[in-house]
C-alpha positions as CSV (number, residue, x, y, z in Angstrom):
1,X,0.1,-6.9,-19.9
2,X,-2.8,-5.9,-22.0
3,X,-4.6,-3.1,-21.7
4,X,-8.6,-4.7,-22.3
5,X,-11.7,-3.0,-23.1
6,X,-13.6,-1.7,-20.3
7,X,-16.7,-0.5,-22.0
8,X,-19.1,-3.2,-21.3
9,X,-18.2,-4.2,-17.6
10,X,-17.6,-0.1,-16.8
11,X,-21.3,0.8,-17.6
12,X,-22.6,-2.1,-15.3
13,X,-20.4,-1.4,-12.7
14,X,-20.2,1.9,-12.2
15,X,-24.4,2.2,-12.7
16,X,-24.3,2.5,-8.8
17,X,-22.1,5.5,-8.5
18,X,-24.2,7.9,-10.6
19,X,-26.9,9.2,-8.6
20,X,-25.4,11.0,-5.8
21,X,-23.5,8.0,-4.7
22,X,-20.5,8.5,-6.7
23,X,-17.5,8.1,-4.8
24,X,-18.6,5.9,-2.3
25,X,-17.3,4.1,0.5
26,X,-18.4,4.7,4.3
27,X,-17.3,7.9,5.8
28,X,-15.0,5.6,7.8
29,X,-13.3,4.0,4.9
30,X,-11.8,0.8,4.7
31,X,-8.1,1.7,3.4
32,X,-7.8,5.1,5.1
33,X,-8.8,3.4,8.9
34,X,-7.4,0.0,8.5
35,X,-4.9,-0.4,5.3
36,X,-2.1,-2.6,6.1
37,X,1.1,-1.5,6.0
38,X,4.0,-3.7,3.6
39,X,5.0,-5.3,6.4
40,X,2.1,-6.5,7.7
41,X,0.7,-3.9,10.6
42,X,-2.3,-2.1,10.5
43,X,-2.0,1.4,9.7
44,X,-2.9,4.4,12.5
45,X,-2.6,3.6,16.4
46,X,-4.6,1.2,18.3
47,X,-4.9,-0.5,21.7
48,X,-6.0,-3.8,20.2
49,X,-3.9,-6.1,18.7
50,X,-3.4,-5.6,14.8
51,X,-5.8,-7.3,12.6
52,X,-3.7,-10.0,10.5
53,X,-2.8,-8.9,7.2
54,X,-5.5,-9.9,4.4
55,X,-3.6,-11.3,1.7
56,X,-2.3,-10.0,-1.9
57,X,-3.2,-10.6,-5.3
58,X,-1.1,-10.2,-8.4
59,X,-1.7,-7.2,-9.5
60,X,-0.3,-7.9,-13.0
61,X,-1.3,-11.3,-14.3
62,X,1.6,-11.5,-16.2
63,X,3.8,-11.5,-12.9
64,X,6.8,-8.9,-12.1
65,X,9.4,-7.5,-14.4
66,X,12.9,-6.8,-14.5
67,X,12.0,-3.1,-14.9
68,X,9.7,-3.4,-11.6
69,X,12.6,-4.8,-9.8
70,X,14.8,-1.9,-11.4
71,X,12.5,1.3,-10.4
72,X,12.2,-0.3,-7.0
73,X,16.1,-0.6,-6.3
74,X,16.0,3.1,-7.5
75,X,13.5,4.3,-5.0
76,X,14.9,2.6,-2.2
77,X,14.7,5.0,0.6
78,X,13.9,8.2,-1.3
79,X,10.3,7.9,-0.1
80,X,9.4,10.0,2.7
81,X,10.2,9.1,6.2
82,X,7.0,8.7,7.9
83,X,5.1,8.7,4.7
84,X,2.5,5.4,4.3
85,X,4.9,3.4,2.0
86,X,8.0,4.5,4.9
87,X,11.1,4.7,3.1
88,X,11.0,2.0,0.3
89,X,8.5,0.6,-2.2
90,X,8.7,-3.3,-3.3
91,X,8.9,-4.4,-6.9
92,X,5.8,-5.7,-5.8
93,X,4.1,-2.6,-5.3
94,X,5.8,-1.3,-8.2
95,X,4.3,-3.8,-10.5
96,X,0.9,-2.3,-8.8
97,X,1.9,1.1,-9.4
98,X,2.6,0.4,-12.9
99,X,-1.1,-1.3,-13.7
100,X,-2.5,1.9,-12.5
101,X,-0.6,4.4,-14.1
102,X,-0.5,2.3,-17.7
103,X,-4.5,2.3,-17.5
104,X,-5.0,6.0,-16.9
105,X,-2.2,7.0,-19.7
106,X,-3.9,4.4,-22.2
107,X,-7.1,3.4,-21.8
108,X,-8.7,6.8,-20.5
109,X,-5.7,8.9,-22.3
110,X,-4.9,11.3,-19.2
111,X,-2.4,13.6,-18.4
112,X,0.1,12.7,-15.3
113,X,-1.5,14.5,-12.8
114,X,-4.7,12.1,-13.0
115,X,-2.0,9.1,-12.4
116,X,-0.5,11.2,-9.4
117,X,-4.0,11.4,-8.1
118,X,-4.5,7.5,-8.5
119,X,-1.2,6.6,-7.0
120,X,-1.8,9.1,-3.9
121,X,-5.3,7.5,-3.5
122,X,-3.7,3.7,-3.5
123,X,-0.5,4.8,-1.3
124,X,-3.2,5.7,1.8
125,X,-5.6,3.0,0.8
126,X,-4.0,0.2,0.7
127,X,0.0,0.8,0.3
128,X,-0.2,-0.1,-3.7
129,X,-1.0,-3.2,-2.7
130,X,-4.0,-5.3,-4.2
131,X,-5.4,-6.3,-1.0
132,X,-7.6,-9.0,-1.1
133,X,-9.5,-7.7,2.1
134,X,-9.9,-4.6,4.1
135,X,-12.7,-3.1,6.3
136,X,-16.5,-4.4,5.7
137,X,-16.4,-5.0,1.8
138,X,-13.2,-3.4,0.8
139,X,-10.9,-4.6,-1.2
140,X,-7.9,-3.8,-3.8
141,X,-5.5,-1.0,-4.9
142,X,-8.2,1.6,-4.0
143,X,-9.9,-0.3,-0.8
144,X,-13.6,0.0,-3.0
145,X,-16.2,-1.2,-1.2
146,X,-19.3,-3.4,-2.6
147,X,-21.1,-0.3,-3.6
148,X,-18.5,0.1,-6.5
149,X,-19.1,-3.6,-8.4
150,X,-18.7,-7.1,-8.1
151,X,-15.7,-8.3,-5.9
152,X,-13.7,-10.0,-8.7
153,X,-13.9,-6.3,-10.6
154,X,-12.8,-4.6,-7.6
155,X,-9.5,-7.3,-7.4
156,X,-8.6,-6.4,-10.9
157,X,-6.4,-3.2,-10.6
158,X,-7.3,-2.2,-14.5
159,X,-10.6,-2.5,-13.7
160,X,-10.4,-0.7,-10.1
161,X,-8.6,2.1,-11.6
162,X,-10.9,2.6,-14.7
163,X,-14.0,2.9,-12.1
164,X,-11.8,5.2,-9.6
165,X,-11.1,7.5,-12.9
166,X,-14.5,7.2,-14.2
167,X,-16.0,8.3,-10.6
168,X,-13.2,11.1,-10.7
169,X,-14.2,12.8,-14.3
170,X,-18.0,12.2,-12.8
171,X,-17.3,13.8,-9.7
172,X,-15.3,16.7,-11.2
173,X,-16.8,17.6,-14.6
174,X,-15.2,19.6,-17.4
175,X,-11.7,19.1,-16.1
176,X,-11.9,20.4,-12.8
177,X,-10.2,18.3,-10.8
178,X,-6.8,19.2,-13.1
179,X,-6.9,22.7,-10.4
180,X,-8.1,21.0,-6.7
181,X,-5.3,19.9,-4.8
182,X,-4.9,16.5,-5.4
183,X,-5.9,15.5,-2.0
184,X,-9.3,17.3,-2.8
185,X,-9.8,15.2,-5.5
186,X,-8.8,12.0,-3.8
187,X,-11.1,12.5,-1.1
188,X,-13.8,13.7,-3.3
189,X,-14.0,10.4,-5.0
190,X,-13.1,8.1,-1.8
191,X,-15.1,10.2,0.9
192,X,-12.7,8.7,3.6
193,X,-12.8,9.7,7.4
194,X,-9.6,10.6,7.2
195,X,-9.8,13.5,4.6
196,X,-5.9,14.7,5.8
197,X,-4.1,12.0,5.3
198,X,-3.9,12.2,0.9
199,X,-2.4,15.6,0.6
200,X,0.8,14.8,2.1
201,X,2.0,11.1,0.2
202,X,1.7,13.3,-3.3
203,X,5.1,13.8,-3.2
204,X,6.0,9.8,-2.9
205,X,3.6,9.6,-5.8
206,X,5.1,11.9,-7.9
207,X,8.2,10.3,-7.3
208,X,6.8,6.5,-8.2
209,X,5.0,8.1,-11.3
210,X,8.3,9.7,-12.4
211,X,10.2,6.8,-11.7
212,X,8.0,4.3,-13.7
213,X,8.7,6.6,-16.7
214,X,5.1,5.7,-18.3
215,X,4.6,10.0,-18.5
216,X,7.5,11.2,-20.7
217,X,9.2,14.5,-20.2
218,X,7.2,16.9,-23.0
């Protein structure tokens, strides 16, 4: 997988988020009131019957790897019981995970904690999974709504995750989202209705940062 440019297609797509808007998506947001679980269930309790699942898109074009496959067998049920992901992530998910965290280390050249931020935002949004669906407009890793560019944009995880880090450094100038608690700073930029529930998956996304071994140690 190559890492493309994103200068052109950013500046049209994030035009939007500038002016006060930044960070948008409606105070009940898509992945935070109705992400679907791995398996298929709507997130959060509910009388109704659960919504069928909206379906996935690669998240690498260039399929899974061995190594996804790998990191996944690894984090077999270290994850947090209870946690969004539950116990296990899918080499699926992983390849996900791994799109993310390979655009914010090379394209926008940021230290780990703005890949822990990105993973913690997809794990309540949409389970690191590119949905292809959501609540009203939403769709992808980070459940972004129409507000945040075109649809086919919003499907490509590099492309996602260049506008969630762009809306990020907008919303937290001069490095100041490096000292907010991370789920301050995923809420900031996602303006969910569920402001609690980020906080408490960092510790799964620390773990799926670590494991992917994209961030060496020093």
């Amino acid at each position: 997988m190559q890492i493309r440019s994103a200068h052109i297609w950013r500046k049209a797509a994030v035009a939007a988020l500038v002016s006060g808007s930044l960070g948008v998506g409606p105070a009940a947001h898509a992945g935070t009131s109705a992400a679907v679980a791995p398996g298929g269930v709507a997130s959060g309790r509910d009388h109704r019957a659960p919504a069928a699942a909206p379906p996935i898109k690669d998240c690498d074009p260039d399929g899974l790897t061995t190594g996804d496959q790998q990191i996944a067998h690894r984090l077999d049920g270290t994850l947090r019981p209870g946690g969004a992901m539950g116990t296990r992530i899918t080499p699926y998910q992983v390849s996900c995970a791994r799109v993310v965290v390979r655009t914010v280390k090379d394209l926008w050249r940021l230290e780990r904690r703005a890949a822990v931020i990105a993973i913690t935002t997809a794990i309540v949004e949409s389970h690191v999974q590119n949905l292809d669906g959501g609540t009203g407009s939403s769709v992808g890793v980070f459940q972004q709504t129409d507000i945040w560019g075109p649809r086919e944009t919003r499907l490509d995880v590099e492309r996602s995750t260049d506008l969630f880090i762009d809306a990020m450094l907008r919303k937290f100038p001069g490095g100041a989202w490096k000292n907010k608690p991370i789920g301050e700073v995923c809420q900031a930029v996602q303006r969910s209705g569920f402001p609690q529930r980020y906080q408490p998956e960092v510790p799964d996304a620390e773990k799926i940062v670590t494991a992917l071994g994209i961030y060496r140690a020093g």
